[in-house]
C-alpha positions in Angstrom: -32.9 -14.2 0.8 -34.7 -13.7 4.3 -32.7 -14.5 7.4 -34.8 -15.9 10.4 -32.5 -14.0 13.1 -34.1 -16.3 15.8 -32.9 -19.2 14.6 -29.2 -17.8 13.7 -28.9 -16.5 17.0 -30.3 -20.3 18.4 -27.9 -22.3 16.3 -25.2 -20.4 17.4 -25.6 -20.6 20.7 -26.6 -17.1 22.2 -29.1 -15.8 24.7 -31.3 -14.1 23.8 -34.6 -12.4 24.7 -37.0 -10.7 22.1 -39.7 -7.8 22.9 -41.8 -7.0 20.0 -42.1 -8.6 15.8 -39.8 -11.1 15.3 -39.2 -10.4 11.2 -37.2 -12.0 9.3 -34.7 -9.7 7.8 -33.2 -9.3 4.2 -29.9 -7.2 5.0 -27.9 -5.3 7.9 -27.1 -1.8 8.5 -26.5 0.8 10.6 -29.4 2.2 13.2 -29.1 5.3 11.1 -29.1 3.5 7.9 -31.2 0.8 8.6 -34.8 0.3 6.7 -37.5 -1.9 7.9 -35.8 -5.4 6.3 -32.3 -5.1 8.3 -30.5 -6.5 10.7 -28.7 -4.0 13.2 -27.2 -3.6 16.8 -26.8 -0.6 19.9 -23.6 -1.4 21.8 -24.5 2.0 24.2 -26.5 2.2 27.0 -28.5 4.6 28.9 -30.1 7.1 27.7 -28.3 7.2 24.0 -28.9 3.9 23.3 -33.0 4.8 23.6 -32.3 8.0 21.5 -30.7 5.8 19.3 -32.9 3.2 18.8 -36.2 5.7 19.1 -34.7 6.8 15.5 -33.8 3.8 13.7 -36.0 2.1 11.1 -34.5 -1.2 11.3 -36.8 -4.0 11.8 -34.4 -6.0 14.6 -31.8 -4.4 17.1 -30.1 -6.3 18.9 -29.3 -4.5 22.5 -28.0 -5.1 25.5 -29.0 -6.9 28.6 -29.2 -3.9 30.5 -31.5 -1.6 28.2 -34.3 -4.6 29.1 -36.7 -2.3 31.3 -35.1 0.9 30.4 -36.6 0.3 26.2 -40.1 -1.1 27.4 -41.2 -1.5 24.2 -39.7 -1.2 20.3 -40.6 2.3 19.0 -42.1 0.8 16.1 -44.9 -1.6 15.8 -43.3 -3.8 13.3 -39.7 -4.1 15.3 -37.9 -6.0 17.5 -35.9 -5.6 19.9 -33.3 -8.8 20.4 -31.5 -8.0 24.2 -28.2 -9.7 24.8 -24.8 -9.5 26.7 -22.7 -8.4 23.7 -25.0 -7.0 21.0 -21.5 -6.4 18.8 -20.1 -9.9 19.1 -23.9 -11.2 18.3 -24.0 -9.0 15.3 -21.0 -10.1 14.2 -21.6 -13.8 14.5 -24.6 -13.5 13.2 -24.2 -11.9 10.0 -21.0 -14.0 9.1 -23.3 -16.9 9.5 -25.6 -15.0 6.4 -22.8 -14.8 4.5 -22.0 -17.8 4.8 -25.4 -19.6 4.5 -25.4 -16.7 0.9 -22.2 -18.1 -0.4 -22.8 -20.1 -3.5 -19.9 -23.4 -3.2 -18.8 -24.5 -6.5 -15.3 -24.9 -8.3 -15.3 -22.7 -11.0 -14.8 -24.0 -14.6 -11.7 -21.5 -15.2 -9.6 -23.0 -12.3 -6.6 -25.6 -12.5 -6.5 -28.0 -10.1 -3.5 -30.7 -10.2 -4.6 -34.5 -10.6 -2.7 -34.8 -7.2 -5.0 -32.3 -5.4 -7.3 -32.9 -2.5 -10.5 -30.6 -2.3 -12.8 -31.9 0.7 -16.8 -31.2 0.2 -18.4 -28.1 0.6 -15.4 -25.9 -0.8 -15.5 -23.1 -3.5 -12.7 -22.7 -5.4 -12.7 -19.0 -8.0 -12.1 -18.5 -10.9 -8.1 -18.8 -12.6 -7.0 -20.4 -9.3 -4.5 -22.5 -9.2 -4.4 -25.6 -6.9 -0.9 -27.5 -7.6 0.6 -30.5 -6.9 0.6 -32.5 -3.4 -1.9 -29.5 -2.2 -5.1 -29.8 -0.4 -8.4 -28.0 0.8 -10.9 -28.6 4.1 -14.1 -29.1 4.1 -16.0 -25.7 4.2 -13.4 -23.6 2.8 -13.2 -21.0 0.5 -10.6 -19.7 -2.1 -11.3 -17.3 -3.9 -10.4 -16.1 -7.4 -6.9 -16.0 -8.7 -5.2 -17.4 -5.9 -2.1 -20.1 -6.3 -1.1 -22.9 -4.1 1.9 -23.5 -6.1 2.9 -26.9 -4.2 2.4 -29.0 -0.5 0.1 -26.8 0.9 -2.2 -28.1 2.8 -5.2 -25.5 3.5 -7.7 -26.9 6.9 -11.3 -26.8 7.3 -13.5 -23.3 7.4 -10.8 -21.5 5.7 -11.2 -18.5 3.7 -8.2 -17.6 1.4 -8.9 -14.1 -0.6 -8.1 -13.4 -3.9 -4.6 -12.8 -5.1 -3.0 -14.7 -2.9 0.2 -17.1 -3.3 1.1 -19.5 -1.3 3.5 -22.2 -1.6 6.9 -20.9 -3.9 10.3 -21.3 -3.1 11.7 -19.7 -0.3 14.8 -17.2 -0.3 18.0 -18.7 0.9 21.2 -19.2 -0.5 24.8 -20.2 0.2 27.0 -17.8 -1.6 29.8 -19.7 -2.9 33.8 -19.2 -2.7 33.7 -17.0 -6.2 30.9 -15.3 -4.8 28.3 -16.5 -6.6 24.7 -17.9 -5.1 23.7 -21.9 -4.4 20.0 -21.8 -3.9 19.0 -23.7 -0.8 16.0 -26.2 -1.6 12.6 -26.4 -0.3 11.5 -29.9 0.1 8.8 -29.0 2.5 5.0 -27.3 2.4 2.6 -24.6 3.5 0.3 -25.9 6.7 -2.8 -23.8 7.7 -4.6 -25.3 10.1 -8.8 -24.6 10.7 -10.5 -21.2 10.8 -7.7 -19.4 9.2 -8.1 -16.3 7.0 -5.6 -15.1 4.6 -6.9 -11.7 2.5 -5.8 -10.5 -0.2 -2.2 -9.9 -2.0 -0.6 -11.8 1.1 2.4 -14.5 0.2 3.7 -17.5 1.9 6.7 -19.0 1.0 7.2 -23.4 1.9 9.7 -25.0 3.9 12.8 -26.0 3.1 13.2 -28.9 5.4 9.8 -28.3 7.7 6.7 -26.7 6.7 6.0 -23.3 7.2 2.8 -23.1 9.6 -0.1 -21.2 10.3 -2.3 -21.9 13.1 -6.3 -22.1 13.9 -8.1 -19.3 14.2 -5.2 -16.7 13.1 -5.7 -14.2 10.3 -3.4 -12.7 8.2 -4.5 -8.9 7.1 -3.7 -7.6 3.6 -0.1 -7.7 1.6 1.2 -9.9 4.4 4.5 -11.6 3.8 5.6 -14.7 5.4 9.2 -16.6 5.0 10.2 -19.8 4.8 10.1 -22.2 7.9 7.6 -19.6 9.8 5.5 -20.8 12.4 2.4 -18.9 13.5 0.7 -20.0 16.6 -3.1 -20.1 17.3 -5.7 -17.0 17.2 -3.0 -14.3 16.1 -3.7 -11.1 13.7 -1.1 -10.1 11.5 -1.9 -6.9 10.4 -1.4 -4.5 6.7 1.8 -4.8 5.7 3.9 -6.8 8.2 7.0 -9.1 7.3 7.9 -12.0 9.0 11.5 -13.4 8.2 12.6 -16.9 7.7 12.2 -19.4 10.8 10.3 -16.5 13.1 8.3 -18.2 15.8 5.4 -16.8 17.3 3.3 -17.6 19.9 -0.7 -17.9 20.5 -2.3 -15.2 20.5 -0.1 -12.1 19.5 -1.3 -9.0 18.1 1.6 -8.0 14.9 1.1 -4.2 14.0 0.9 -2.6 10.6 3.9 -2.5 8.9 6.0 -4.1 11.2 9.6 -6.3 10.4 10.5 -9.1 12.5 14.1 -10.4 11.1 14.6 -14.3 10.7 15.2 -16.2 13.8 13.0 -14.3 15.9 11.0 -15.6 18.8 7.6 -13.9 20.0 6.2 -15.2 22.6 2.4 -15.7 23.6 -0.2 -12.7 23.9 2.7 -10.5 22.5 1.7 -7.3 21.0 4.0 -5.5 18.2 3.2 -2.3 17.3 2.9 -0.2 14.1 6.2 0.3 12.2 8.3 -1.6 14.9 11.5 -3.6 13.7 12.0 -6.7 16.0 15.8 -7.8 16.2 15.6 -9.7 19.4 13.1 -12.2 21.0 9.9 -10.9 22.6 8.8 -12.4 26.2 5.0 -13.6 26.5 2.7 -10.8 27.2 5.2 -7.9 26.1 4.5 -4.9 24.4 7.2 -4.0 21.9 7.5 -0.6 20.2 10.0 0.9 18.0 13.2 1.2 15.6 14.7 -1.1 16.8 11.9 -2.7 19.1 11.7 -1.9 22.8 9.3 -2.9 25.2 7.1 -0.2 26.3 4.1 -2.3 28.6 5.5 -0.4 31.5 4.1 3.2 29.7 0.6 1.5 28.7 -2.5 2.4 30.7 -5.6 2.3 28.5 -7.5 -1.5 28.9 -7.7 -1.3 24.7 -4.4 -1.7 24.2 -3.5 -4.8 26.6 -7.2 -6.4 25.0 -5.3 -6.7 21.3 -3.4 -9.6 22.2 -5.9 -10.9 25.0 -3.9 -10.1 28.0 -5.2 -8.9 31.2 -3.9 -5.8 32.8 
């Protein structure tokens, strides 16, 4: 499949200005890597970005604004040279938009879907999912193979759920009685994701018990990510490898949630809060801290580098 980069880059919505062969391309790369059909970018400037893309064979780079002058013309005769204010973000926007323009939408033959389910148009569902009762999928979204919505979950549009996932089971809470044994608590409720959100692989969501557990657009959930019952998740967040989120957390927009991490039920975290790696969280997090540590501290008064405070958006 050729990709007219011209036209991606037109339809969604970046600047651009070409010098040299506008090819259409069949693949992306690396510069070093690159052949003459792919796709690939130069985030440096100055004089190592020209070295750079002197030695690549790719047949469109996309640079920055401020090589224009400095490259005069693309090394090769055959290459372009695409220059734009974030030659990374453009790349990156770009090539999702191949893969999703390469992404074959069907439901596969081998899934179950319940008589109750909703799937909205343009949706591929893989092979041995299964889609329960009272459940539902957006338009554009993708689930991929082997994933179960057990029951009430409601997935939104241009979501991409990756394989192995489960979403949807009963919670964990109980009322132990006065002979000590356990009275499950029940879970009347659902699963909301809303639009934009991706879920990857071996991550688990439990349902409400009496309100939904809630993910919110544009927030992605990183591999063997565990979410409780009653959770809400605000907008644009990453959850990261590994990290546990108890029953009835709350957490704002925008927060950055290391690898690893615990944050016990009840917790609040607020917006453009970053948790780091390994960190326990007993007590609530204020909007734009940085908490660190067994048992969580804040530490934003010992950050300095720029990187760090970008994570969760904030400004230093």
């Amino acid at each position: 499949m050729k990709y007219d980069i011209e036209r991606i880059l037109s339809r969604i919505g970046i600047s651009y200005t070409l010098e040299g062969t506008a090819s259409k391309v069949t693949g992306v790369s690396s510069l070093e890597e690159a052949t003459e059909d792919d796709l690939s970018f130069c985030s440096s400037k100055g004089r190592d970005a020209v070295l750079s893309i002197s030695k690549s064979n790719a047949a469109l780079i996309l640079c920055s604004s401020d090589l224009q002058g400095v490259v005069d013309i693309p090394a090769k005769p055959s290459q372009g040279l695409i220059f734009v204010a974030n030659p990374r973000l453009a790349f990156i926007k770009a090539v999702n938009h191949m893969q999703n323009e390469a992404i074959e939408r069907k439901i596969s033959p081998h899934a179950l879907i319940s008589k109750t389910a909703k799937i909205g148009s343009n949706c591929s569902i893989g092979d041995f999912t299964v889609i329960g009762d009272n459940c539902s999928v957006g338009d554009n979204s993708i689930i991929y193979d082997r994933v179960s919505l057990v029951r009430n979950c409601k997935i939104g549009r241009n979501c991409t759920i990756q394989s192995d996932v489960t979403m949807g089971f009963d919670g964990f809470a109980y009322e132990r009685l006065p002979n000590g044994e356990l009275e499950k608590f029940p879970h009347l409720k659902g699963v909301v994701i809303g639009d934009n959100v991706e879920v990857s692989s071996n991550c688990q969501v439990a349902r409400g018990s009496l309100s939904d557990t809630v993910i919110g657009d544009g927030t992605k959930l990183d591999a063997a990510v565990y979410v409780a019952h009653n959770v809400i998740i605000g907008r644009n967040c990453l959850l990261t490898g590994g990290a546990r989120i108890g029953g009835t957390v709350r957490i704002g927009d925008q927060c950055w949630i290391g690898l690893n991490c615990t944050i016990k039920q009840k917790v609040r975290i607020g917006n453009n809060a970053i948790v780091g790696a390994g960190t326990v969280v007993l007590h609530d997090v204020a909007d734009e801290d940085i908490v660190a540590g067994v048992p969580a501290k804040s530490i934003k008064h010992k950050v300095t580098t720029d990187k760090v405070f970008m994570m969760a958006g904030q400004k230093k």
